[in-house]
C-alpha positions in Angstrom: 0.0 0.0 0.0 1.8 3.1 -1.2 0.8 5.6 1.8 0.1 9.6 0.5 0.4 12.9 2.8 -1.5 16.0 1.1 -0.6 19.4 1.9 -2.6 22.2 0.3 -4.5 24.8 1.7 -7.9 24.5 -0.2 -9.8 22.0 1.2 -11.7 21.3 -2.0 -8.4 20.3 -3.8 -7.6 18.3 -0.9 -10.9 16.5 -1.0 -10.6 16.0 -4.9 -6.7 14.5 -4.5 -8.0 12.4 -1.7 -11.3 10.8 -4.0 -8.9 10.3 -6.7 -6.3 8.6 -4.9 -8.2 6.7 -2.3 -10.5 4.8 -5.5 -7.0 3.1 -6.0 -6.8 -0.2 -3.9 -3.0 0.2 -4.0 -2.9 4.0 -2.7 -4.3 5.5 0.3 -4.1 9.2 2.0 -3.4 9.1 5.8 -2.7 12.9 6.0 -3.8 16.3 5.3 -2.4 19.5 5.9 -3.5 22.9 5.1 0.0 24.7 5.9 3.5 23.6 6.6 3.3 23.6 9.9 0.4 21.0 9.8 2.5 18.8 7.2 5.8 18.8 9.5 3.6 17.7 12.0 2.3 14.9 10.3 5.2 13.7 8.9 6.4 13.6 12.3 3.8 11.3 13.7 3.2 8.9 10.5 5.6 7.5 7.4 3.9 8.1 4.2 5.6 7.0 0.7 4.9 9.8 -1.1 3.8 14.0 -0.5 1.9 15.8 -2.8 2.5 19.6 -2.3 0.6 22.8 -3.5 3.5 25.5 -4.1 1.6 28.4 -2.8 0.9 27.9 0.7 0.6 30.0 3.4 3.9 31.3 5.7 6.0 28.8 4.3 6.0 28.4 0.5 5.4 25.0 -1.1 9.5 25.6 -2.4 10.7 26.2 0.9 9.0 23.6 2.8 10.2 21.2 -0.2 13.8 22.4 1.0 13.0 21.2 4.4 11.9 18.2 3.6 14.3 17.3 1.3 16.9 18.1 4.5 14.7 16.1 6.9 13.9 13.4 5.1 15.4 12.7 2.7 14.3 9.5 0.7 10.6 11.0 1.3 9.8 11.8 -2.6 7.7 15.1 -2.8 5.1 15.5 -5.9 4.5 19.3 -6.8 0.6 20.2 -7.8 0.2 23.2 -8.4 -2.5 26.2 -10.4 0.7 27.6 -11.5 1.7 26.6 -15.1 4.9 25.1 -15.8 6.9 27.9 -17.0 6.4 29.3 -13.5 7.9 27.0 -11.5 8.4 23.1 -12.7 12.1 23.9 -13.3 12.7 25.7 -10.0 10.8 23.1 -8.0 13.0 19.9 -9.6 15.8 21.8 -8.5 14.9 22.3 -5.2 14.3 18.0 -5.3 10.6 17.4 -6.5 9.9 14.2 -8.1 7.7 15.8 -10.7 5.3 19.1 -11.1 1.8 18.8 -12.3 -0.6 21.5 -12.5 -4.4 20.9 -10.7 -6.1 20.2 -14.1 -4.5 17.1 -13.4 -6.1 15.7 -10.6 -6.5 12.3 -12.4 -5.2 9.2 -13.4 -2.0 11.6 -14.4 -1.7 12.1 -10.8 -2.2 8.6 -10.2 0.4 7.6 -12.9 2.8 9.7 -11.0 2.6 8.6 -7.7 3.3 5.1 -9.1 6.3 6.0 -10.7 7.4 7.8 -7.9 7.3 5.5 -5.5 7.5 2.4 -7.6 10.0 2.4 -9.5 11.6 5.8 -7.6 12.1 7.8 -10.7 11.0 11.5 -11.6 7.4 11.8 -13.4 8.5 14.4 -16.7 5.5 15.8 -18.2 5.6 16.6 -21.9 5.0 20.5 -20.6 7.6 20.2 -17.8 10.0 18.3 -20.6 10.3 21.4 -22.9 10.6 23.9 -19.7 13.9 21.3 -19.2 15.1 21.1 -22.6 14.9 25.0 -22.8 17.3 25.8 -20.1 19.7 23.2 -21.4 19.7 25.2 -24.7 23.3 25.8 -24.8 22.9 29.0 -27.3 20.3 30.4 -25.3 21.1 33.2 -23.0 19.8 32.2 -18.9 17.3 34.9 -18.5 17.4 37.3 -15.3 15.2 36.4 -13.4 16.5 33.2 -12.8 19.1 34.8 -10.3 16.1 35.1 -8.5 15.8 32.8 -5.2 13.0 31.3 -4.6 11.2 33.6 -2.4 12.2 37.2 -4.8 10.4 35.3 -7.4 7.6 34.8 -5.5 7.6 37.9 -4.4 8.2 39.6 -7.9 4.9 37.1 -9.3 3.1 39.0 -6.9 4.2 42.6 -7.3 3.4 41.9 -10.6 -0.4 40.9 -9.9 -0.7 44.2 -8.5 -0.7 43.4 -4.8 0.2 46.0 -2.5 3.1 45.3 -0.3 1.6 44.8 2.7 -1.0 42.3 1.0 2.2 40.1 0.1 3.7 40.8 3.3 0.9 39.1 5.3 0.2 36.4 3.2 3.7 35.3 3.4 4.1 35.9 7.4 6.3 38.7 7.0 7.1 42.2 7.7 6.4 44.5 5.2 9.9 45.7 5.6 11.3 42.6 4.8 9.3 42.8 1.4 10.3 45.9 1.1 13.8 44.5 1.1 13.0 41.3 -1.3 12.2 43.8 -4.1 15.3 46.5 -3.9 16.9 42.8 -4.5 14.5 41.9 -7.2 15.0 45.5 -9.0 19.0 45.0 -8.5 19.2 41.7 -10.3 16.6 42.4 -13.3 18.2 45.5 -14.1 14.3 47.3 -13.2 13.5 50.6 -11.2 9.7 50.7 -10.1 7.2 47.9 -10.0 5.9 48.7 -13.5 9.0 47.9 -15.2 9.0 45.1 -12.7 5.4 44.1 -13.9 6.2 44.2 -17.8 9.5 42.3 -17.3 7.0 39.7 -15.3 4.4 39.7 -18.5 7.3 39.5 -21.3 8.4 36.5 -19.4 5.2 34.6 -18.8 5.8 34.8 -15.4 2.1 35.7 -14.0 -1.4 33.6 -15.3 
């Protein structure tokens, strides 16, 4: 029985992840978590095979906590599902150590395909989508754009700037001072060569980097 953790802050995707993986004889979910706190908990307490982690959680994000888990334990394979499309984050999240990145549309027997893989036969799951993100930053006559000098967190931080949310919207929905964002985007502006949020912003839409 391949034992699944889900960590995601909407309980309706939760529910869905759990109907889809619980119809499987082989599978079962024995956790849920709605932040990282919650999933540190549980993994803790129980030993599952497998997490499935939504990359924009609350105080923690879903790349962070990936870090930690990674560090904590480290043959626990983590499966990335997120609303964000590949070009946001797939590459940045199998370089933090997930096993594979699939957005929500596919919570289905995808999903299910790639937990077996996973924990089976303990191999990455490479989506066709995820495959070309891969291939392109392996291009050896294409120039690395900025904003992967980016860590984790600036790009986070510059996705949201460039929504249009106010500093200290960004700054409580990531537990943090608004100082602290304040600082995350002087860094942001130094390293993609910008000088307000606007240019910030278009740099953001030239690069597909917001939905």
């Amino acid at each position: 029985m391949v034992k699944v953790v889900i960590a995601d802050d909407h309980p309706f995707i939760r529910e869905g992840v759990k109907k889809v993986v619980n119809s499987k004889t082989d599978l079962e979910v024995i956790g849920e978590a709605e932040n990282g706190n919650e999933l540190l908990d549980i993994l803790e307490e129980k030993e599952p095979n497998i997490v499935i982690l939504d990359i924009t959680m609350p105080g923690k994000s879903g790349l962070e906590l990936l870090k930690q888990i990674n560090s904590l334990y480290p043959d626990l394979p983590v499966l990335i599902l997120s609303i964000h499309s590949e070009e946001r984050f797939a590459v940045r999240a199998l370089k933090a150590g997930a096993y594979g990145y699939l957005t929500k549309t596919s919570i289905s027997e995808e999903l299910i395909k790639a937990i077996r893989k996973i924990t089976t036969e303990k191999r990455k799951y490479i989506t066709p989508e995820v495959g070309e993100q891969l291939a392109s930053q392996v291009d050896a006559n294409k120039d690395n754009p900025l904003h992967e000098a980016l860590s984790d967190r600036e790009f986070q931080v510059l996705c949201m700037i460039a929504k249009g949310m106010k500093v200290t919207d960004i700054a409580q929905e990531l537990s943090l001072s608004p100082q602290t964002i304040h600082t995350y985007r002087t860094r942001i502006k130094e390293k993609l060569n910008t000088s307000s949020n606007v240019e910030m912003t278009r740099y953001a839409i030239e690069n597909n980097l917001i939905e």
